[in-house]
N, C-alpha and C positions, 0 to 999 in steps of 0.2 A: 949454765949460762943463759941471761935471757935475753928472749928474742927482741931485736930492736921494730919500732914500728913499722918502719920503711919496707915496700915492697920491691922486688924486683921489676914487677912489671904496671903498667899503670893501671888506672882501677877498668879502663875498657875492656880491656885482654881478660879473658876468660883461665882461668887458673887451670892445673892441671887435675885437682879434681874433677873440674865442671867437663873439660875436653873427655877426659875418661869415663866419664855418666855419661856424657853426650854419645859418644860411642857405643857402650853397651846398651842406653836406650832402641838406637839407629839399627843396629843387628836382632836385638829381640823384636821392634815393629819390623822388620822387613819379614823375621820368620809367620810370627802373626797375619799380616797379609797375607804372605803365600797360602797360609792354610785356611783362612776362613770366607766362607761367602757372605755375601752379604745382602741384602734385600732390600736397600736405598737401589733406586733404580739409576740413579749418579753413578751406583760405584760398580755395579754388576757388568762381568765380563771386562772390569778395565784391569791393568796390572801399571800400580802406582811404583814410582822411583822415588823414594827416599834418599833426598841429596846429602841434608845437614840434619844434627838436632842440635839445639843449641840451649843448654841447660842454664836456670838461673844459678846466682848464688849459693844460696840454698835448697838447692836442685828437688823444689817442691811443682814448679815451671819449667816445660819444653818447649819451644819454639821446632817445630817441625815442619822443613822444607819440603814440600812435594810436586811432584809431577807425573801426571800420567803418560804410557808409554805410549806412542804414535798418534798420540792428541798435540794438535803444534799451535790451535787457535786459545789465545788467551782465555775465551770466557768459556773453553771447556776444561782448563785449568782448575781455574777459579770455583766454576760445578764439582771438581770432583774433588777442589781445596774444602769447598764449605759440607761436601757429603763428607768426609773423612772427619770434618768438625760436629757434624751431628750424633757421629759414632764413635766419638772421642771418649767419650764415657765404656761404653762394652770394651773396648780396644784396652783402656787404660784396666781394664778389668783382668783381663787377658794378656796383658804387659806384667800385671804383676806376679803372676805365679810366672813366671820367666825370668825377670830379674831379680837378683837378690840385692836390693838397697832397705835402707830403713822406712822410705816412704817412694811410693810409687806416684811419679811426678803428672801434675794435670797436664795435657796434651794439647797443646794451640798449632792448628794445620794453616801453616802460612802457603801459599802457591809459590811457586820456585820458579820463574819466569828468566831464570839465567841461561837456560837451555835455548827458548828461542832468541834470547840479544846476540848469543854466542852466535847462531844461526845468520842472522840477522848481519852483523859485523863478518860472519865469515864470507857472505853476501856481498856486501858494500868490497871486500878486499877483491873477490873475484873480479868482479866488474871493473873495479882500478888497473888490475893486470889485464885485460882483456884492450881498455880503454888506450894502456901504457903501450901495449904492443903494439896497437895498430897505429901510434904516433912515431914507432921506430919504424916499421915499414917503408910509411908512406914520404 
């Protein structure tokens, strides 16, 4: 029988190969991190959290979510987003005797800044209950 054009889902939504690349990328870089040092002085002594990866179509492209671990200020983010981008190359080296795909996809280290809005927002919520209560008190 053959397949009618139509998709199930629209063309934004990421298909279930790409979610399943995405994954096994996410898991081989977090092991790769763990194990290697590195000599960019951005990245030395930091331990990054790998949020998302988010694989192209053609899962020749990763969009990789990062953040480093008890760095909370944006532009040290951003520092250890563009050192991870410098090393994108060795890493993608290093990524591939790890994963077994056909091609080992190039690596774009985006900063992952959802960690502090979440912070941020969970902020703003405190204060509303702090504010809320002292209006029932009084």
């Amino acid at each position: 029988m053959a397949r009618s054009g139509k998709r199930n889902s629209s063309p934004s939504e990421p298909s279930q190969r790409q979610l399943r690349a995405g994954e096994l990328v996410r898991h081989a870089l977090v092991d790769v991190l763990s194990r290697e040092e590195f000599r960019d002085p951005d990245l030395q002594g930091i331990t990054v959290t790998i949020g998302e990866v988010r694989c192209s179509p053609d899962l020749r492209h990763a969009s990789v979510f990062c953040s480093p671990l008890g760095l909370n200020d944006k532009a040290d983010i951003e520092r250890v987003a563009a050192g991870l981008g410098r090393a994108a190359s060795f890493l993608r080296g290093r990524l591939g005797r790890e994963i077994d795909m056909k091609f080992t996809p190039q690596l774009h280290f985006i900063p992952d800044l959802s960690y502090n809005e979440a912070s941020e927002m969970d902020e703003v919520f405190r204060r509303a209950n702090i504010v809320r209560g002292d209006e029932t008190k009084g």
